[in-house]
N, C-alpha and C positions, 0 to 999 in steps of 0.2 A: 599131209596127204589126206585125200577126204574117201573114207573107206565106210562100209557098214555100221561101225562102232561110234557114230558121229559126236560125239561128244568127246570121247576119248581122242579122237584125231582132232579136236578143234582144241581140246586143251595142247597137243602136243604141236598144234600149228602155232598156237600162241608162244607158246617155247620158243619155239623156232622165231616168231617174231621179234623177240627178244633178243635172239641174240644176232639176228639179220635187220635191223628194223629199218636200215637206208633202204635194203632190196625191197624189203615190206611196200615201203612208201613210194618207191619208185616204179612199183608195179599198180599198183594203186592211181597214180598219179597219171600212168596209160589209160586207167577206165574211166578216169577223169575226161582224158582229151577225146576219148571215144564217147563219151555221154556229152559234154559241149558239142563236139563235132555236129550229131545228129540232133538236140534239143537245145542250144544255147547254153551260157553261163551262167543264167540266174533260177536259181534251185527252184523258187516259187512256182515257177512255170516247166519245170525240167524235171519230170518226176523220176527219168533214170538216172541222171545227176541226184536227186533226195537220196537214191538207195545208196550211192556209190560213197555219196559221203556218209552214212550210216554205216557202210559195212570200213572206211575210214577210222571214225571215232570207235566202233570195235575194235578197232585195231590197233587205238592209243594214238593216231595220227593226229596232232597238235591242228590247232584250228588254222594257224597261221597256216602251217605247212599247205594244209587243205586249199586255204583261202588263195594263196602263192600259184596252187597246181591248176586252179579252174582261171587265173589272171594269164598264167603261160601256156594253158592250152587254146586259149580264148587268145593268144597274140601270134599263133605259132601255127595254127592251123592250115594258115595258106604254106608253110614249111616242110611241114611232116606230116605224112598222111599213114595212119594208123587202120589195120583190119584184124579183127578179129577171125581165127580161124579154127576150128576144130578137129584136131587128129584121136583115130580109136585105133586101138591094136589089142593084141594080147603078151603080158608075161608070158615066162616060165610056167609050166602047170595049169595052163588055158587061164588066166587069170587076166579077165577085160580091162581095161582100160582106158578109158578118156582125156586126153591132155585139151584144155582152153588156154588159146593162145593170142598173144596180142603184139602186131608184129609192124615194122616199117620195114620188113623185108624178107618177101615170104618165102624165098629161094633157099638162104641162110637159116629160117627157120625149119624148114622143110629136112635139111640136111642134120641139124641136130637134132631133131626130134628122130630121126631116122638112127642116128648113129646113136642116143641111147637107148633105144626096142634092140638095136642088130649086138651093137657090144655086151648086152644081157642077157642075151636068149630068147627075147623075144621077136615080134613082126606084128610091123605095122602095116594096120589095113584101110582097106578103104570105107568113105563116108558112110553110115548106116551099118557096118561090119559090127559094133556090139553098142552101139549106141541104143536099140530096143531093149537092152537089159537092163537099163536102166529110167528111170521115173524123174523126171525133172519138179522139187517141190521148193517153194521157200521154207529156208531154215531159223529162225530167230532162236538163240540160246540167251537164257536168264539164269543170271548166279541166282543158287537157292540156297535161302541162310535159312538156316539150322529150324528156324522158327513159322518158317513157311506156312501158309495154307493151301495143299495142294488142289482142294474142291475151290478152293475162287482162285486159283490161278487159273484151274482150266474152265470157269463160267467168264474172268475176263477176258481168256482169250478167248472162246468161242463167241461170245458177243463182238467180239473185236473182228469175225468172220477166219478165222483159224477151221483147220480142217481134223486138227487132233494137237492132243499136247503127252507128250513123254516125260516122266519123269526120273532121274538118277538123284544118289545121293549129294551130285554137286550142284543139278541143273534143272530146269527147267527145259525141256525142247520143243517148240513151239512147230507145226507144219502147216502151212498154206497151199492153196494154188498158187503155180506161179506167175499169175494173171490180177491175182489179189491182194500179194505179196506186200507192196508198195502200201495199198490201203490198210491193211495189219498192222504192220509195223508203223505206221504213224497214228493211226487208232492205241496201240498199244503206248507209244510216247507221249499221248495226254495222257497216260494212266500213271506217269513217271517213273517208265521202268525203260530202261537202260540193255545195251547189249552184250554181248560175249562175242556174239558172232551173229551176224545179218546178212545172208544172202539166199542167191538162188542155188542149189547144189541139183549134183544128179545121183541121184541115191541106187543103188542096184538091187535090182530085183530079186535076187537069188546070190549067195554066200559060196565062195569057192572054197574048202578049209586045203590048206599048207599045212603038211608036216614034216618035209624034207628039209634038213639045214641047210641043206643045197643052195635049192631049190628058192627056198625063201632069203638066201644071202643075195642070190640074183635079184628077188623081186625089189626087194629095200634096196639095193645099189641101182636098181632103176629108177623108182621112184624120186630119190635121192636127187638121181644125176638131171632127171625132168623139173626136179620143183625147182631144181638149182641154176636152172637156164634163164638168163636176164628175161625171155620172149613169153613163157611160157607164168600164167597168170592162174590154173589151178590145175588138179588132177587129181582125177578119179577112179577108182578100183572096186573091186568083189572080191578083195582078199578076204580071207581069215586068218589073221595074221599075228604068232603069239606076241602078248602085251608090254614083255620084255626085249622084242625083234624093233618093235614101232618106240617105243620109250628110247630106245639108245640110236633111233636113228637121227 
């Protein structure tokens, strides 16, 4: 889940990729047929296809696999037709929400994402309902070894057209526009550095803090029950959510 603490939930999404890494690939493999769909299969010319397979290879997705998923969406297209959609709600304890979805059937999707907001205590709303609370930026995360230099990481990224750079004791966190994103991130790849994690995220403006065990067992069994839906391609929160609640989930 992609929450406040971004780093922390990208380490714990890679977890999760680890030990999901068919669902990983296979939802990947949708943003695949959705970037052919609208740009073609050949990456040179397909700049949302360049991201898709960027935020791919962050994700361990073997080249093959990659190369297989833009051949079968490039043959399949007149078959199955793919849209993206956007559902916002709230948890338990006014806690917003974001679900991106990517769907060949929007009715079925419509009804699971419904029945995990209704089975947690939550309620899903409508389009624009919490979507201003949060800030749409590109994300680039860089393992940080030990031996770093944090003043020319952030002069390469900001030459690179970055908007700010964060640093943790693991990472480097890279923020763009997300208009710019695409140019960053392959500015940053002649520089040969490599990702953790490569996309667009929607980051929330404002921090809701949980401290009901309750309260927060609802929120994680939603979250949970959303990322764990074949349709449903990311999701987003303003939890404040303790770091041992997000670790075991």
């Amino acid at each position: 889940m992609s929450g406040h603490s971004k780093w922390a939930n990208i380490k714990h999404k890679k977890g999760k990729a680890d030990a999901e890494r068919g669902k990983i690939f296979t939802k990947i493999g949708r943003e695949i047929a959705i970037a052919v769909k609208e740009g073609g299969g050949d990456p040179s010319v397909n700049g949302k296809l360049r991201d898709v397979i960027a935020k791919a290879k962050a994700n361990n997705m073997p080249n093959d696999n990659i190369t297989r998923s833009i051949k079968k969406a490039a043959g399949e297209l007149g078959n199955v037709v793919y849209e993206e959609i956007t559902y916002e709600g709230y948890a338990p304890g006014g806690v917003a929400v974001i679900v991106d979805v990517i769907t060949d059937n929007r009715n079925r999707t419509a009804s699971d994402i419904r029945h995990c907001f209704a089975k947690n205590g939550g309620n899903l709303g409508t389009t624009g309902s919490v979507g201003y609370m949060f800030d749409e930026k590109g994300v680039l995360v860089v393992e940080r070894a030990p031996d770093a230099d944090e003043d020319e990481m952030m002069m390469i990224a900001l030459d690179a057209g970055a908007t700010d750079v964060q640093t943790t004791d693991d990472a480097f966190e890279i923020y763009t526009a997300p208009s710019e994103f695409s140019k960053v991130r392959e500015a940053l790849e002649t520089q040969g550095l490599s990702f953790l994690s490569a996309q667009v995220q929607k980051i929330p403006q404002n921090i809701v803090k949980v401290d009901d065990p309750e309260t927060i067992d609802k929120i994680v069994n939603m979250l949970e029950m959303l990322e764990d839906s074949d349709d449903v391609q990311e999701v987003f929160h303003n939890a404040d959510l303790p770091e041992d609640e997000e670790d075991d989930d």
